[in-house]
N, C-alpha and C positions, 0 to 999 in steps of 0.2 A: 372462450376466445372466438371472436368471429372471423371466417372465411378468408377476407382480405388478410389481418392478422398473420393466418396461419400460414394461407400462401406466402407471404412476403418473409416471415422464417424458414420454411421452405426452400425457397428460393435461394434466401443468403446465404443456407447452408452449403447450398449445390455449387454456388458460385465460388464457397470458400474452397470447400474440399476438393473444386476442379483444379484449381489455380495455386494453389501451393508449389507445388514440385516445380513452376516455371519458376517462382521467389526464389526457393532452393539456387534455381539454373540461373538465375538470374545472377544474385549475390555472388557463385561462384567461379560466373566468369568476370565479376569486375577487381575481388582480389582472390589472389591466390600466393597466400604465404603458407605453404605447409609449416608444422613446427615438428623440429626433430625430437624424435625419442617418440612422438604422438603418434600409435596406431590410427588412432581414430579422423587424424588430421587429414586424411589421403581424399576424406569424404566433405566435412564440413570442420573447418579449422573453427577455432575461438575468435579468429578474427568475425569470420563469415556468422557465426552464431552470436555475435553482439549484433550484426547488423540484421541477422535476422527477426530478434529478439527487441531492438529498438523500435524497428517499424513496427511489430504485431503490437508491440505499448500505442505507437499512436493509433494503429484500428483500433484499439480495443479502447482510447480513451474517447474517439468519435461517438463510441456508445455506450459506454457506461459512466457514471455519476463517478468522481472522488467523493474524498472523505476528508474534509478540510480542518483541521486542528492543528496546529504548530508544536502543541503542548504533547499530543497524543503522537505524532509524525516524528517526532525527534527523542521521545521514547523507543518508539519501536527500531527506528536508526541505530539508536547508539546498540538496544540487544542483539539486532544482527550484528553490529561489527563488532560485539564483544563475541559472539558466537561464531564469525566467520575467523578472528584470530585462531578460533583453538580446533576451527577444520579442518576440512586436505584443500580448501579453494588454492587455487591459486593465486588469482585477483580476486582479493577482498572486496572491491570495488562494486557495491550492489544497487539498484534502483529497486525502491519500496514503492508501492502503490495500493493507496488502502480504500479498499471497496466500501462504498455508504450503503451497506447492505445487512441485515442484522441476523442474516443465517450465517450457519460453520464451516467453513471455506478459508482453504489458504493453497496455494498454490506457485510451481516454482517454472518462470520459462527462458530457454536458451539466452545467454549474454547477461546473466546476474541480474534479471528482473523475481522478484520474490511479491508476490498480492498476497494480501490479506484481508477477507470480508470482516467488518467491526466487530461484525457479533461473533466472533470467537470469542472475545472478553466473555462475553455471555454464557461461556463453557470453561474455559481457560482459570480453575479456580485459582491457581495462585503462577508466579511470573516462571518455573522452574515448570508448570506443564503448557503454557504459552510456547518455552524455549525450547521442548520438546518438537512441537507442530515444526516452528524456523529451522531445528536445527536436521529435521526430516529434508524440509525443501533443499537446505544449504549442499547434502549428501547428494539430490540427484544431480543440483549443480558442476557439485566438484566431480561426480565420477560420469559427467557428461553421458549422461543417458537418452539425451536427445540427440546426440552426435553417434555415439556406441549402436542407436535403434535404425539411423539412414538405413544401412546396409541391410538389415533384417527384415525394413519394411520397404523396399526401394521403387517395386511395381506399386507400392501403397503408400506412396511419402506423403502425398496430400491430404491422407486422411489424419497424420500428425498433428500439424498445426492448424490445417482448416478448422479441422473436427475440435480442437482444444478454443480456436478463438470461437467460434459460432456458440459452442457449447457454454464458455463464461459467460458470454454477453447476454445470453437466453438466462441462465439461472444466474445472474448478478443483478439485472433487470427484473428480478422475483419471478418469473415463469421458470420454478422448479420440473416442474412436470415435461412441458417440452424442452430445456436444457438437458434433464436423463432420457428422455428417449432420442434426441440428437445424439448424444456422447453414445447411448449406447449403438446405437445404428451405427457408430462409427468402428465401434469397437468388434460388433458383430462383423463387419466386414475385412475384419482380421483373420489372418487363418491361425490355428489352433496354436501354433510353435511364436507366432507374436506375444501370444496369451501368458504363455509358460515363460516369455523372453518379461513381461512386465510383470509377472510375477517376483522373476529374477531380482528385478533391476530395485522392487520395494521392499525385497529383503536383504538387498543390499545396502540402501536407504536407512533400515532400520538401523542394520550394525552400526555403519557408519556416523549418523545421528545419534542413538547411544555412548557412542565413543567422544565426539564433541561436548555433551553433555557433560559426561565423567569428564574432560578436561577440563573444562571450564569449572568444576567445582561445584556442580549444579546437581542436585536428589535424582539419580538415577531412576528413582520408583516414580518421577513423575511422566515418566512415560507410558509406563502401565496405567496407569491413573488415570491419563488424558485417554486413550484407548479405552477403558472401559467407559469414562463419559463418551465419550463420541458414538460407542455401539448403547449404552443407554438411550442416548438421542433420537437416536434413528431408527430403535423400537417402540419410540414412544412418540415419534413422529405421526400423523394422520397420514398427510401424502409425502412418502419417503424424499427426504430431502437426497441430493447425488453427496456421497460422502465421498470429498475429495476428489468430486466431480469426477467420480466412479472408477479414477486410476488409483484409489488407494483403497482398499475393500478392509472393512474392523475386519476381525475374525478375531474369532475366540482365541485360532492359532497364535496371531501374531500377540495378543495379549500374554498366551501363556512363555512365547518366547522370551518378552519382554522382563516375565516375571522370573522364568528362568536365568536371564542374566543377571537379574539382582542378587542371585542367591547365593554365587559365587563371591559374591563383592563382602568385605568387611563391614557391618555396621558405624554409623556415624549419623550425627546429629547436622542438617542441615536448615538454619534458619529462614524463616522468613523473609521474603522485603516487600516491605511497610508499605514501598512506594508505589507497586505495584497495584496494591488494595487501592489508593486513591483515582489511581489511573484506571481503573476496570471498574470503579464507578460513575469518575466519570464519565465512560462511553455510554454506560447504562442512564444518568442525568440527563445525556445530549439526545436522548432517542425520542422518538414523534410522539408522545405519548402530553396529554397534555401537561403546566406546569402545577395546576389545583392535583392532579393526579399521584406525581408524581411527588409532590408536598405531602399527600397523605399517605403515601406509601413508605413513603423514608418515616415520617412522625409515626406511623403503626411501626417498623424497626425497630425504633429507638426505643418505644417501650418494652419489648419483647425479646430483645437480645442478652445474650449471656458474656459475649466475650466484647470485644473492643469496639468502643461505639464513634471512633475516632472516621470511618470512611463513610458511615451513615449520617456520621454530621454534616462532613462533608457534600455527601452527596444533597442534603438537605440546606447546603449554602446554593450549588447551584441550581437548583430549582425555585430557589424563594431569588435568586438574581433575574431568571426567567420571569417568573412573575408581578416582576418589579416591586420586592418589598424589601428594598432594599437597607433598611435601617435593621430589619431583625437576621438576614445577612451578613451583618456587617459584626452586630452582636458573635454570632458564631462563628464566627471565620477569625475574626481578633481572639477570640476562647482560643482557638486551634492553633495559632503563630503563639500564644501565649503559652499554650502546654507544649509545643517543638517549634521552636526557632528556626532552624536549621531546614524545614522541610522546604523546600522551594515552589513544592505545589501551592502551597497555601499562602504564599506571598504574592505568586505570580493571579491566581484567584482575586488576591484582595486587591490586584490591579485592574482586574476584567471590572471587577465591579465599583472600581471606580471610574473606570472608562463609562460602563452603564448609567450611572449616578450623576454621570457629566461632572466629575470631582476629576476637574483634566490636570491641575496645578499636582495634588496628589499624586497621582499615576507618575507624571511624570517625574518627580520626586523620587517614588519607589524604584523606579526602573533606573535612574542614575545609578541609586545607592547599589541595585541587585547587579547592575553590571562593572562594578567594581570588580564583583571577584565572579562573574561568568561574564567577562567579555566576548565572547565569542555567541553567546545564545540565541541560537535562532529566532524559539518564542518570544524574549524579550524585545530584540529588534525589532520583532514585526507589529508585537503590543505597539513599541513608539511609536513606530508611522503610524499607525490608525489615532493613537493618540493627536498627534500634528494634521493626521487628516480630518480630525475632529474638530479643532480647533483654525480650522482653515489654515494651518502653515505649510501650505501643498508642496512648495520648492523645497523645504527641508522634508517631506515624506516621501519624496519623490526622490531624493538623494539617498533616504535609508533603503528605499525599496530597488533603486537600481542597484546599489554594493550589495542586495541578499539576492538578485534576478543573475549576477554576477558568481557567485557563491553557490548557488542552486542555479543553474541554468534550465532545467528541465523538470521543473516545478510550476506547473500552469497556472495555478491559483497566482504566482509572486505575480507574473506577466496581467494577469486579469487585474488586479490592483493596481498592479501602475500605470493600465493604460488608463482606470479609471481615475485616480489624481492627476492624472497627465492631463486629461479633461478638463478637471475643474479649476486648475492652473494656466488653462488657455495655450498648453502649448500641442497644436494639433497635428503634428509629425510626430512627436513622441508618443501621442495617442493610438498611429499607423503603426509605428513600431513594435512598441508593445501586443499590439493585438495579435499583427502576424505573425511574432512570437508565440501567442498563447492560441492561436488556428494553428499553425503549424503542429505543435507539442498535442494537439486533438484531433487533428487530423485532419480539419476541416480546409483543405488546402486551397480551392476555389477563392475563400474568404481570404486566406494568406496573400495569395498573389493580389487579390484588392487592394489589402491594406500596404501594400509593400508600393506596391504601384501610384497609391497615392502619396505617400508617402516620397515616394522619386519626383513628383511635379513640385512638391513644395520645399524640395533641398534641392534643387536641381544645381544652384549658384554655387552648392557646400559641395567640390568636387570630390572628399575624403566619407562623408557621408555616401555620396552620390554610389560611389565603386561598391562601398558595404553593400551597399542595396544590391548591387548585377549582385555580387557574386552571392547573396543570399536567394534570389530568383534563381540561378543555376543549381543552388543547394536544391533549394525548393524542387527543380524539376527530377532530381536524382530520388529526393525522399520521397516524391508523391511515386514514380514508379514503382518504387519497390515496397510499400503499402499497397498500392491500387493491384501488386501483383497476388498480396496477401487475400 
């Protein structure tokens, strides 16, 4: 890393970990609802930790990359909220945010934000030690451990969140190295009773994410499991990757805890899901690696496997889609709907690739039929607009993408798409809109107030637009404070 480089992390860090405890001050004098019966509320209520915890989303999304799949994003959706049902949350209500990063990273911050770097898949052998990881983050959520820590760390509140966003952004952006020695600097600057307070607070985590587990009907032993991958990883790491970006330490301890509480438990058979093996290859199919590579890797699989060759075919459809050979894709992916009907991965596949193939009439064929009985599907909807955007019917993509911009409002990728059908549809206010939607949601607020701005000269006559606009620039000036305080 060179000089400038390093200064300018440097730097961010000082800036973050100065500037927190004003966010804090900030937030908690614009509301102040205590909630009764809430120790913890006297400090930072749930209201004040949503707000705190929305804006550190848009810092952190000014610099770090998403991880855009609809297919992959609404998988991982629906297992938090099957996991958050059988929590202590109290509002289920969570924003997912999945890091295009292919190191082991998952992480949980104040107001029901839960990240996850992709390549957990990459460790995460099957969906039952994936739900282990969520249902750790779900525990610090519900027993608010960033609200319970104010107090503990209160001459040192800034090193919380400062020290937590500087440190993502550093190791999410692949600079492992300086992201752990940031986190740890931060951490060093803890005094010894903090140490023993976050010790606390992740063996508490543990219980409680065990116990979600066993609610949900889920193999308790894949806790231990994932724990001992994760301390395998990180000994066999070259430059130690931050595990759990160093507020969650493996220990052999908390492995034998782990194992300990299985022990007590009844024996019981707990199955697989199927669906899960598709989906954790496909993250592995999507990674940088070329598609000729990537083709011979799955083809070496296929002949040397003993059990189910059913994810490796698959995985061997999307990568021959990549490399546009798309006739011997198409062979194998009809094999797959033909031996399971019912899997939806493999229907929704056989539309990517006829999207690729410029087979538009098909696609959209398919996607009628599939939404028959998943009306509601996020991936599906979004397949069609790009289908209609392919086909140049912009005013009908542009209708699907503002009812899911509607639906997900806080989904930047929906906003980045519509501003650009809005584009090629010639309508150039909706172009302004969209965009300072999708600067806002990133942070980029400078750009926001442009597009917003221009976007006012050319609705000026439309006085019901017009107002949306002020009171979106007054929004604007609230949210960029309290970021810009982060």
């Amino acid at each position: 890393m060179n000089f400038y480089k390093k200064r300018f992390i440097w730097r961010l860090a000082l800036y973050l970990c100065c500037t927190i405890l004003y966010a804090v001050q900030s937030v908690s004098s614009e509301i102040n609802l205590p909630v009764l019966g809430d120790t913890s509320s006297s400090i930072v209520s749930p209201q004040q930790e949503y707000l705190i915890g929305r804006s550190w989303l848009k810092a952190f999304r000014s610099r770090v990359p998403g991880y855009n799949d609809p297919l992959i994003t609404e998988y991982l959706e629906n297992l938090l909220l099957n996991l958050a049902t059988y929590s202590e949350l109290r509002d289920t209500k969570l924003e997912l945010i999945i890091i295009d990063n292919q190191t082991m990273n998952a992480f949980a911050v104040p107001g029901g934000i839960i990240g996850v770097h992709i390549g957990i898949f990459n460790y995460a052998k099957s969906e039952d030690q994936l739900a282990s990881v969520l249902a750790h983050e779900l525990a610090h959520l519900s027993q608010r451990h960033f609200a319970r820590g104010i107090e503990e760390r209160r001459k040192n509140a800034s090193l919380g969140m400062g020290g937590l966003l500087a440190g993502l952004v550093i190791a999410a952006t692949g600079n492992t190295d300086a992201g752990t020695a940031l986190i740890t600097a931060s951490q060093a600057a803890s005094l010894e009773n903090r140490l023993r307070y976050s010790r606390s607070n992740e063996k508490e985590a543990d219980r409680i994410g065990f116990q979600t587990i066993r609610n949900s009907g889920r193999d308790p032993r894949a806790v231990g499991q994932m724990f001992e991958q994760m301390l395998a990883a990180r000994r066999h790491a070259g430059n130690q990757p931050p595990e759990f970006l160093l507020t969650h330490p493996i220990t052999e301890k908390r492995i034998s805890d782990a194992k300990n509480r299985i022990l007590r438990l009844p024996k019981k058979y707990y199955p697989s899901n199927e669906t899960y093996d598709f989906i954790r290859v496909r993250t592995i199919a999507q990674n940088t690696d070329s598609p000729m590579e990537k083709i011979k890797h799955f083809r070496y699989q296929l002949k040397n496997t003993y059990f189910n060759p059913d994810p490796i075919k698959y995985g061997l459809t999307l990568s021959l889609i990549q490399n546009g050979d798309y006739l011997e894709a198409k062979k194998i992916i009809d094999e797959l709907i033909t031996k399971d009907s019912d899997q939806f991965i493999f229907k929704y596949t056989s539309i990517e690739l006829d999207i690729a193939a410029q087979h538009f009439h098909n696609a959209k064929q398919k996607i009628k039929e599939l939404l028959k009985t998943r009306p509601t599907s996020f991936p599906l909807k979004y397949l069609h607009s790009m289908v209609l955007w392919k086909e140049n019917r912009f005013e009908k993509a542009i209708k699907i993408l503002k009812d899911l911009s509607r639906e997900r409002p806080y989904d930047p990728n929906l906003w980045y798409q519509l501003a650009e059908v809005s584009g090629l549809a010639g309508d150039i206010s909706g172009v302004h809109l969209a965009r300072a939607e999708y600067f806002i949601l990133v942070g980029a607020f400078e750009r926001a107030k442009h597009q917003l701005s221009s976007a006012e000269k050319l609705l000026k006559e439309d006085f019901k637009q017009n107002a949306i606009i002020q009171q979106r620039l007054k929004d604007l000036v609230v949210i960029e404070r309290r970021v810009s305080s982060l």
